[in-house]
LUMRO-791419 format. One record per residue (C-alpha): x, y negated, z; chain; residue in three letters. Coordinates in steps of 0.25 Angstrom, whole numbers. Each point is the difference from the previous one (the first is absolute). Layout:
N
+-------+-------+-------+-------+------+
|    c1 |    c2 |    c3 | kette | rest |
+-------+-------+-------+-------+------+
|     X |     Y |     Z |     A |  ala |
...
+-------+-------+-------+-------+------+
# end
This chain:
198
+-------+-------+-------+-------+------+
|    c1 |    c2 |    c3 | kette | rest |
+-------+-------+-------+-------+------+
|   647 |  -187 |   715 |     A |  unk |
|    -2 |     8 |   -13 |     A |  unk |
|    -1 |   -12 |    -9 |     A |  unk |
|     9 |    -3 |   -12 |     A |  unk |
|    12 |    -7 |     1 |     A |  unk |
|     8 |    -4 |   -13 |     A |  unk |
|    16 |    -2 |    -1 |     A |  unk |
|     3 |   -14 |     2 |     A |  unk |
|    11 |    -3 |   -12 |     A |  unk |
|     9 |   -14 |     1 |     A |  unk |
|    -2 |    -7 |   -13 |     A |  unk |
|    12 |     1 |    -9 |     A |  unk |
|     9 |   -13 |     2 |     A |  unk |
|     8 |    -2 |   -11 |     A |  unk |
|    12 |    -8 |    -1 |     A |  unk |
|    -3 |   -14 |    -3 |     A |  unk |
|     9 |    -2 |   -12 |     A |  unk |
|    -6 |    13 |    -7 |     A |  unk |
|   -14 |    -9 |     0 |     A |  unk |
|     3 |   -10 |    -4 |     A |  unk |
|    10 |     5 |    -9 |     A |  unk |
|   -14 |     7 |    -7 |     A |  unk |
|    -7 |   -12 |     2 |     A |  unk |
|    10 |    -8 |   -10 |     A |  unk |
|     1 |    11 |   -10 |     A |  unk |
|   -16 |     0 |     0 |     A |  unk |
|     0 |   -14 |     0 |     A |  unk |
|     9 |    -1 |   -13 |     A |  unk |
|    -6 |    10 |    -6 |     A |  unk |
|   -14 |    -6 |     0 |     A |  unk |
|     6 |   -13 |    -5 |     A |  unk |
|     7 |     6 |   -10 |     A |  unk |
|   -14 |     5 |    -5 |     A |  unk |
|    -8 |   -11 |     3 |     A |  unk |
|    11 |    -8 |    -9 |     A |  unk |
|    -2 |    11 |   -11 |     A |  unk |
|   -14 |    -1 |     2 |     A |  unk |
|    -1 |   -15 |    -1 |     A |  unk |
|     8 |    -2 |   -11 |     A |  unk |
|    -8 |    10 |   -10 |     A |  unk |
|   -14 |    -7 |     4 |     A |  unk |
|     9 |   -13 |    -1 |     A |  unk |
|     5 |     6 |   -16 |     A |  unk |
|   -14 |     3 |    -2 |     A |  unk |
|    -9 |   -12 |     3 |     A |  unk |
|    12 |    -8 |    -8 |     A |  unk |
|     0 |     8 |   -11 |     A |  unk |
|   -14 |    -2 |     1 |     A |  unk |
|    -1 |   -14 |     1 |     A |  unk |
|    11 |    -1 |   -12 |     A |  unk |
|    -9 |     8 |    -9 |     A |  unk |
|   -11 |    -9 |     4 |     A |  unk |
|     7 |   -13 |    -3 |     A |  unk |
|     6 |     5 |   -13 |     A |  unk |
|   -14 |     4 |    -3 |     A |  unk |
|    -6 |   -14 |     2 |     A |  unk |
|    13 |    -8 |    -7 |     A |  unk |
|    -1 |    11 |   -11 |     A |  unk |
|   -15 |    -4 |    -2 |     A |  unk |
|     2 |   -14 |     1 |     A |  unk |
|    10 |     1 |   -11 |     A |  unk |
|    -9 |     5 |    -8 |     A |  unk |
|   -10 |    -9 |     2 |     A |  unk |
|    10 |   -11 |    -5 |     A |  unk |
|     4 |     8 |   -12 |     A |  unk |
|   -16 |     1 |    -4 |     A |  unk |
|    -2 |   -15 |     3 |     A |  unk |
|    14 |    -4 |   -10 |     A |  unk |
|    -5 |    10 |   -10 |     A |  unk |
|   -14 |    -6 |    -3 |     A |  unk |
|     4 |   -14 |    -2 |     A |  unk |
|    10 |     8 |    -9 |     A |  unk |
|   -10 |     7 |    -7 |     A |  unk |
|   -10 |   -11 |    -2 |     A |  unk |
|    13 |    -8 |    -6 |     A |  unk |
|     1 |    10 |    -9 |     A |  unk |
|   -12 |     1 |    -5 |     A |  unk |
|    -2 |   -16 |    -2 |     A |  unk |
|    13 |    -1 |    -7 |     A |  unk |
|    -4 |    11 |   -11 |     A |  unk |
|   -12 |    -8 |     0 |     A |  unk |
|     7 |   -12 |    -4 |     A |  unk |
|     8 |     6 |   -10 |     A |  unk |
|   -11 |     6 |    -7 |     A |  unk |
|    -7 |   -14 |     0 |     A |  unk |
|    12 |    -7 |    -6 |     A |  unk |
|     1 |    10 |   -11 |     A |  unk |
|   -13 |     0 |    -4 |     A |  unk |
|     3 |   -16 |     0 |     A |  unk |
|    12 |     2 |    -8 |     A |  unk |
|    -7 |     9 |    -9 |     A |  unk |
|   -11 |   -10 |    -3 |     A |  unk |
|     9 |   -13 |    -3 |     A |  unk |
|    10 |     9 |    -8 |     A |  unk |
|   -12 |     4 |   -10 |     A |  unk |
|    -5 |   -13 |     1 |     A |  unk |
|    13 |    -7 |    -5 |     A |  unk |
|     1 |    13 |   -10 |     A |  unk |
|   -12 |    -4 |    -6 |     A |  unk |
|     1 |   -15 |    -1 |     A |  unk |
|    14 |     3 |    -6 |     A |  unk |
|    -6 |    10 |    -9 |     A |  unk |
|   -15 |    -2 |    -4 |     A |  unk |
|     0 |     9 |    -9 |     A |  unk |
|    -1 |    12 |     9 |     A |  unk |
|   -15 |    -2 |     1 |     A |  unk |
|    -1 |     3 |   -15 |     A |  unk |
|     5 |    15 |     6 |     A |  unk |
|    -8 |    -2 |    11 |     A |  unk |
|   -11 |    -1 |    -9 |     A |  unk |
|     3 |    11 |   -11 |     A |  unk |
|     1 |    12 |    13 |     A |  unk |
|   -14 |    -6 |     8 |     A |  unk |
|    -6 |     1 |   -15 |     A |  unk |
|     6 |    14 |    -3 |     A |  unk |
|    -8 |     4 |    13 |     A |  unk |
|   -13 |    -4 |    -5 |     A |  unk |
|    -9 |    12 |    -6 |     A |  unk |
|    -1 |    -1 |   -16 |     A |  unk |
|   -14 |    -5 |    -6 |     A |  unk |
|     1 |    -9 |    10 |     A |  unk |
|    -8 |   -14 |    -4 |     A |  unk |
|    -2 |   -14 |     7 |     A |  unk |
|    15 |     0 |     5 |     A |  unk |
|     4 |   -12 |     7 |     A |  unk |
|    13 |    -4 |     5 |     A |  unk |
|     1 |    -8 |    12 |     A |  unk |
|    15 |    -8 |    -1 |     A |  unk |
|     4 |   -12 |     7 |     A |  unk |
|    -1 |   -12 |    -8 |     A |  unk |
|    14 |    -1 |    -6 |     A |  unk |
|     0 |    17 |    -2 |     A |  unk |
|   -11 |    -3 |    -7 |     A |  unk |
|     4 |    -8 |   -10 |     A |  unk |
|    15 |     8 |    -2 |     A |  unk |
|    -9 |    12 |    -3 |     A |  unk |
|   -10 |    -8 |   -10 |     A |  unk |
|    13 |    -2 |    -7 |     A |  unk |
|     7 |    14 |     2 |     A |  unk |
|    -9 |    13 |     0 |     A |  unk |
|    -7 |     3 |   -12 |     A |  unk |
|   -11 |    11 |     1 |     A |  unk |
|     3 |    15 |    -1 |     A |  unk |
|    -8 |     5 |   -12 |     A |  unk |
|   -11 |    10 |     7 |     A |  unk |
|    -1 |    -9 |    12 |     A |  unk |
|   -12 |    -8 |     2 |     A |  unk |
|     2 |   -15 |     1 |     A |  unk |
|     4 |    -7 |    12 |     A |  unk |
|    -4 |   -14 |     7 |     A |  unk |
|    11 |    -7 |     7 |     A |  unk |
|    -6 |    -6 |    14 |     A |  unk |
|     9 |   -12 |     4 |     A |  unk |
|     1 |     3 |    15 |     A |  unk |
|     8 |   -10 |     9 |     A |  unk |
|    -3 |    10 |    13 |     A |  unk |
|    10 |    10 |    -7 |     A |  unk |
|    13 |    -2 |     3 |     A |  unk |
|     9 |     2 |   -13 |     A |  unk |
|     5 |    11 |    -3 |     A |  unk |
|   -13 |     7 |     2 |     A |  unk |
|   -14 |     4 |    -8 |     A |  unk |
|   -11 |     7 |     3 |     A |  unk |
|    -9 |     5 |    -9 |     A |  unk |
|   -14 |     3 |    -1 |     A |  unk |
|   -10 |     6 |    -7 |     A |  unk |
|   -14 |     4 |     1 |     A |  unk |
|     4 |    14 |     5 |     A |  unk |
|    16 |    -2 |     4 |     A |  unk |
|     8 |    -8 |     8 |     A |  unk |
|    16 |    -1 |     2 |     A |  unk |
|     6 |    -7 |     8 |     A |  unk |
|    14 |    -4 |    -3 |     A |  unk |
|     1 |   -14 |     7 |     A |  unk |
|    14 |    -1 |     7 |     A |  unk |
|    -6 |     2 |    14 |     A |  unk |
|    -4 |    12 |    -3 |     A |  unk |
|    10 |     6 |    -7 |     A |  unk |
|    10 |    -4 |    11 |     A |  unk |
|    -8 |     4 |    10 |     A |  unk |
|    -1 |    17 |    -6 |     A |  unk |
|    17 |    -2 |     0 |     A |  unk |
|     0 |    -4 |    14 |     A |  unk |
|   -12 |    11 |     4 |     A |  unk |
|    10 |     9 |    -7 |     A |  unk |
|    13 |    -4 |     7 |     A |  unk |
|    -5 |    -1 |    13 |     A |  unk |
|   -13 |    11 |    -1 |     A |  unk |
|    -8 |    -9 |    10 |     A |  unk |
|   -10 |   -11 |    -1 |     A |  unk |
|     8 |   -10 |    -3 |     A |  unk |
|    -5 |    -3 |   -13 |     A |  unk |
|   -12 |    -8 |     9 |     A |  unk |
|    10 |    -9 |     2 |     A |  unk |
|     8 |     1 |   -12 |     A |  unk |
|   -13 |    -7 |    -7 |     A |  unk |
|    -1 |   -11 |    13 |     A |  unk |
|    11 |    -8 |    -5 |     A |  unk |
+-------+-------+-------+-------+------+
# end
């Protein structure tokens, strides 16, 4: 018989305590881990879902602060509107009443729309409503070196105003006009449209 033959070895038997002794230490140790492990994907996807939510209530926010701003805004901007329209009112009845008060503030009225006027100026004709017409008759005399004027009675002008013609110049100096440039000049827009609406 020449074969081989190998050495038989009894397996190692331990003592059963020693076992399971390692079994329980590997056993907690792999709890311990997987507890470790667990809570670190547990902090992350809740960290993550925390930034997500904050992101979402932080944009709704927003979203709530825009929509109250607008109506806001638009407030705003019709409020100024407002105030601007019931100066321009007041501004109107205040030189209205000024001039009912006063009616001889169209004789200056007069004398600055005429001191606009080129000289050698002929066929001038002032066109006054009906009762400027008549204090002017009576009140302003004629420069010397001026051509003669025609007074117009004109019951389309308000009083307090004139216009004046001439074959080659116009002024227009009625009250419309002349409060509408102060208001163009205040406000630097084109509310002087308006201004001549009322």
């Amino acid at each position: 018989m020449g074969g081989s033959a190998k050495l038989w070895q009894a397996p190692l038997v331990g003592h059963p305590g020693h076992a399971a002794a390692q079994d329980t230490e590997s056993l907690a140790s792999q709890r311990a881990a997987a507890r470790e492990q667990g809570y670190e994907e547990g902090y992350s996807e809740g960290l993550q879902a925390a930034q997500q939510q904050t992101a979402a209530v932080q944009a709704q926010l927003l979203a709530v602060a825009d929509a109250l701003h607008e109506p806001l805004q638009a407030v705003d901007e019709r409020v100024v509107d407002h105030i601007t329209e019931l100066a321009i009112r007041i501004a109107r009845r205040l030189v209205r009443r000024e001039l009912r008060t006063s009616p001889s503030e169209i004789i200056a009225v007069v004398r600055e729309a005429l001191s606009v006027l080129p000289l050698g100026l002929s066929d001038i004709r002032l066109h006054l409503h009906p009762e400027d017409a008549r204090l002017v008759g009576e009140t302003l005399v004629e420069p010397e070196g001026k051509a003669a004027w025609t007074i117009v009675e004109d019951p389309v002008i308000t009083r307090g105003g004139c216009r004046i013609s001439s074959a080659s110049s116009q002024v227009d100096a009625t009250v419309e006009t002349r409060l509408a440039r102060v208001i163009n000049s205040i406000l630097g827009d084109d509310r002087d449209s308006d201004a001549t609406n009322d």
